[in-house]
C-alpha positions in Angstrom: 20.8 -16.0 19.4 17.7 -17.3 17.5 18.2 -15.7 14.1 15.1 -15.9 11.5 15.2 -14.8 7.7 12.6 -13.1 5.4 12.8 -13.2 1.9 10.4 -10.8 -0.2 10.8 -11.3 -4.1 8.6 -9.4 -5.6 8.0 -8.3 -9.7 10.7 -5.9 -9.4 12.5 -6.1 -6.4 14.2 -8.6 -4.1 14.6 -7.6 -0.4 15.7 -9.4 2.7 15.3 -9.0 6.6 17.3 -10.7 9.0 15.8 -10.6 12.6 17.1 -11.5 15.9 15.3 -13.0 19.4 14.8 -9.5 20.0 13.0 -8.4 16.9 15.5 -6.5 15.4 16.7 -5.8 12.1 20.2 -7.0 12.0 21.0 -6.6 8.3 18.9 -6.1 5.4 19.1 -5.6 1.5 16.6 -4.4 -1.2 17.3 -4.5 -4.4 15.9 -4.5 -8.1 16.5 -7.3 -10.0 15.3 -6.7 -13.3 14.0 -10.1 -13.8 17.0 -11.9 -13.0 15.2 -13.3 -10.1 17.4 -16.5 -9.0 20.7 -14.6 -9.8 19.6 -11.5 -7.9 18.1 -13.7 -4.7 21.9 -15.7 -4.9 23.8 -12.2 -4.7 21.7 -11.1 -1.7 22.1 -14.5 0.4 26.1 -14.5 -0.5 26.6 -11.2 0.8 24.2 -11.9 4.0 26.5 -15.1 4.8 29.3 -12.8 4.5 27.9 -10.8 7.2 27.0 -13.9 9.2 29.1 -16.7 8.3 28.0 -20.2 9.8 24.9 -19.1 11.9 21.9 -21.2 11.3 18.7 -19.1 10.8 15.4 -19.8 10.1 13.8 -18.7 6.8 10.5 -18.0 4.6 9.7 -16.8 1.5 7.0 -14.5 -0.2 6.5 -12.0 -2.9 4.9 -12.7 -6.3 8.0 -14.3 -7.7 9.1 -16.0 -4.7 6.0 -18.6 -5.2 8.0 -20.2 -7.4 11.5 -20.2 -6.1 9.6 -21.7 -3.0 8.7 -24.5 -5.1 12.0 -24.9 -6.3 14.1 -24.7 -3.3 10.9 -26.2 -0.5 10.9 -22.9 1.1 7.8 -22.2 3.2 5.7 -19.9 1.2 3.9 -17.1 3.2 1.3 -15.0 1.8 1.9 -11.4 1.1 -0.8 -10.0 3.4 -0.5 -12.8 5.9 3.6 -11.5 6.4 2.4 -7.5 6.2 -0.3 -8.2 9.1 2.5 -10.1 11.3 4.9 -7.1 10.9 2.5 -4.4 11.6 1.2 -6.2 14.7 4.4 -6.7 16.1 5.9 -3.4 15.5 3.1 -0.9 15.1 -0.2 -2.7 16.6 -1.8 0.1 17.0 -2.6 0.4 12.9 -6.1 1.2 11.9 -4.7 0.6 8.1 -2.5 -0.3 5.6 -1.8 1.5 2.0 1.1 -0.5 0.6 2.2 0.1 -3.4 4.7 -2.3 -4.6 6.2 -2.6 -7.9 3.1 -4.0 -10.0 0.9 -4.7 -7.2 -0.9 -2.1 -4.7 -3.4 -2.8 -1.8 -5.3 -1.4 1.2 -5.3 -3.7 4.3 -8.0 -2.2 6.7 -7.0 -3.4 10.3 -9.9 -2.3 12.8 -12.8 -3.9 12.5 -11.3 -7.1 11.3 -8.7 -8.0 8.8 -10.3 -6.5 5.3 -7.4 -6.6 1.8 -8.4 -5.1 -0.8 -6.0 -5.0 -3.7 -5.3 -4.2 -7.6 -6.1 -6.7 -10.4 -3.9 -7.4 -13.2 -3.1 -3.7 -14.4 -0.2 -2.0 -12.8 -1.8 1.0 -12.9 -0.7 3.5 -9.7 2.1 1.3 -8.5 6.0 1.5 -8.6 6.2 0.4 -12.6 3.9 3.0 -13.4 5.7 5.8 -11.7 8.9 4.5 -13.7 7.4 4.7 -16.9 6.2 8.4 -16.2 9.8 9.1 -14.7 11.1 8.4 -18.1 8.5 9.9 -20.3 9.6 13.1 -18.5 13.2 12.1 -18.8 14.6 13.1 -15.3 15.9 10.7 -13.0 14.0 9.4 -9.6 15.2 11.7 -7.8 14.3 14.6 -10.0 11.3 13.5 -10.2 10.7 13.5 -6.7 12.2 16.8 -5.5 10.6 18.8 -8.4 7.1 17.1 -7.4 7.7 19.0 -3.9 7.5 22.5 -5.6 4.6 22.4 -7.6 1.8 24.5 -7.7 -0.8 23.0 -9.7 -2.2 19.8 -9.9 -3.8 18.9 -13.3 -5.7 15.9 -14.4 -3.4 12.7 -15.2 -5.4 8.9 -15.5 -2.8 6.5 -13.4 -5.0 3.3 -14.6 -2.8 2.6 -17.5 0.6 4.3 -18.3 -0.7 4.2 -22.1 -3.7 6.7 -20.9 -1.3 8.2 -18.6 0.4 9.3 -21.3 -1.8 10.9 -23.5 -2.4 13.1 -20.7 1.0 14.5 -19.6 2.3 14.5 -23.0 0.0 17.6 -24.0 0.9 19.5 -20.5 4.4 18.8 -21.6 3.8 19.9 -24.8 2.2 22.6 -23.9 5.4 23.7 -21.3 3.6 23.1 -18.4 6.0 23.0 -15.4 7.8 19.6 -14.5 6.6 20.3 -10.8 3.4 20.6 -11.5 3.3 17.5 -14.1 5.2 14.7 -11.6 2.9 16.4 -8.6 0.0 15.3 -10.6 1.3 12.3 -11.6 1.6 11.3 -7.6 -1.8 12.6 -7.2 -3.1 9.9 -10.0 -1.5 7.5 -8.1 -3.2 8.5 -5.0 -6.9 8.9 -6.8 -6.5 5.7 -7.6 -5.3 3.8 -5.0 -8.4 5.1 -2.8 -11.1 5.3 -5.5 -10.2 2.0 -6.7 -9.1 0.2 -3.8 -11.2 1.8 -0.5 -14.2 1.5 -2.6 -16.0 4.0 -0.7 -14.8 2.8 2.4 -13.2 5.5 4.7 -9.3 5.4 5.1 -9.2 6.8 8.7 -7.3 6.3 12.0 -3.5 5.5 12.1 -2.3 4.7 8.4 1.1 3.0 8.1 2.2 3.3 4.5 4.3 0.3 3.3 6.3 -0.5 0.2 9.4 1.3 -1.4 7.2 3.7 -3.7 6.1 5.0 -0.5 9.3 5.3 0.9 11.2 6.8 -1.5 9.2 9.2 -3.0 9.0 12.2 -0.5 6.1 13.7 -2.9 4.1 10.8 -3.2 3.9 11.1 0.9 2.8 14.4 0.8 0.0 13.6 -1.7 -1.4 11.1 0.3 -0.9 12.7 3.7 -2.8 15.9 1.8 -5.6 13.8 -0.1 -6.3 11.7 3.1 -6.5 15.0 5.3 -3.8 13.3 7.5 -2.1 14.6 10.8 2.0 13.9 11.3 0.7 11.5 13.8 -2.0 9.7 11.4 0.0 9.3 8.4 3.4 6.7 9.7 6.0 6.2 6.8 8.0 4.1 9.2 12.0 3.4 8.4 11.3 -0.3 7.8 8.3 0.4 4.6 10.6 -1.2 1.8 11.1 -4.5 4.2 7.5 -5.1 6.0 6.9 -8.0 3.9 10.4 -9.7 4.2 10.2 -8.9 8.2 6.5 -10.2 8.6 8.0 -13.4 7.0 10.9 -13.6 9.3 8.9 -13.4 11.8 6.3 -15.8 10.5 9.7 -18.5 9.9 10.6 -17.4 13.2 7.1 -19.0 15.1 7.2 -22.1 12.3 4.3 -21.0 10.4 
């Protein structure tokens, strides 16, 4: 059995994909590693040898931080979009589009029409670190945040361009005892705002859209805002069980053909 390997180390998480000749996920890990990079990568691999012991696999590597453990360790380098694309045409080819929001890095990969990325600059505005600095200015845990952002109300105006702006809005709504629902609803709907306004750039978000990336899988209320925002059927709007690993398995599969 032809075994291939996907690392994806990202700014805040490391996660692995192990895939077989028959494109399946045979064990997989995602993790946060809190910027011990190496030490977190070395944890993952020992306990995926456990698991397979002397099998030889393939492997490749990706993800903002995994540039340079590439260079360290002469690990073929794939590109973050280059491994997303692979996945999605193997598994879900039918994709008209991509949202995907990692932990300091968010982008839109438009499929139809001919491969078209379009992604965040330097700020991590509207991705996974700014949704933790919002979880603990309202100091709940992740998933409080999430399941009181399912029974909200309201939405109110929040900027998700920079947590410090961020801030100055949800502080006075918390001052002013404006319900927790309502606040982390709105907070996911700044995320959302800004992802299409500043990402789609007028450009229509339509057809099938597969939503990547753990933010996306994890937080039940940022689905909804996006499914709601985007005017999405159940059918449209695919949060598929493999989000938080698309990058690792496009890379496996990518180490898999010898690119």
């Amino acid at each position: 059995m032809a075994l291939s390997l996907g690392i994806d180390v990202g700014s805040t998480t490391a996660k692995v994909a192990l895939i077989d000749d028959n494109n399946e996920m045979i064990f997989s890990k995602y993790q946060r590693h809190f910027s011990k990079v190496r030490e977190s990568s070395i944890e993952i691999l020992r306990e995926l040898k456990k698991q397979i012991g002397d099998k030889r696999f393939t492997v490749a590597i990706s993800g903002s931080a995994g540039f340079g453990i590439s260079k360290i360790t002469g690990l073929n380098f794939i590109q973050e979009v280059f491994a997303t694309a692979e996945a999605v045409r193997r598994l879900i080819p039918d994709t008209d589009a991509v949202i995907e929001l990692g932990g300091e890095d968010a982008k839109i990969i438009f499929l139809s029409g001919g491969l078209e990325e379009r992604m965040n600059g330097s700020c991590a505005g509207g991705t996974g670190s700014f949704i933790d600095q919002m979880v603990t200015l309202l100091a709940v845990s992740v998933e409080e945040f999430d399941a009181l952002s399912l029974e909200c109300t309201k939405i109110y105006p929040v900027a998700s361009r920079c947590g410090v702006f961020a801030k100055t809005d949800v502080q006075p709504l918390l001052n002013q005892g404006i319900r927790k629902e309502d606040i982390t609803a709105s907070i996911f709907q700044a995320v959302v705002e800004q992802t299409i306004s500043g990402l789609a750039q007028g450009r229509k978000i339509e057809g099938k859209i597969l939503f990547l990336g753990g933010p996306l899988f994890y937080y039940k209320g940022l689905q909804k805002r996006f499914k709601e925002s985007l005017k999405l059927s159940d059918e449209n709007a695919v949060f598929p069980e493999f989000a938080p690993f698309a990058v690792a398995i496009g890379v496996a599969f990518c180490a898999h053909r010898g690119i």
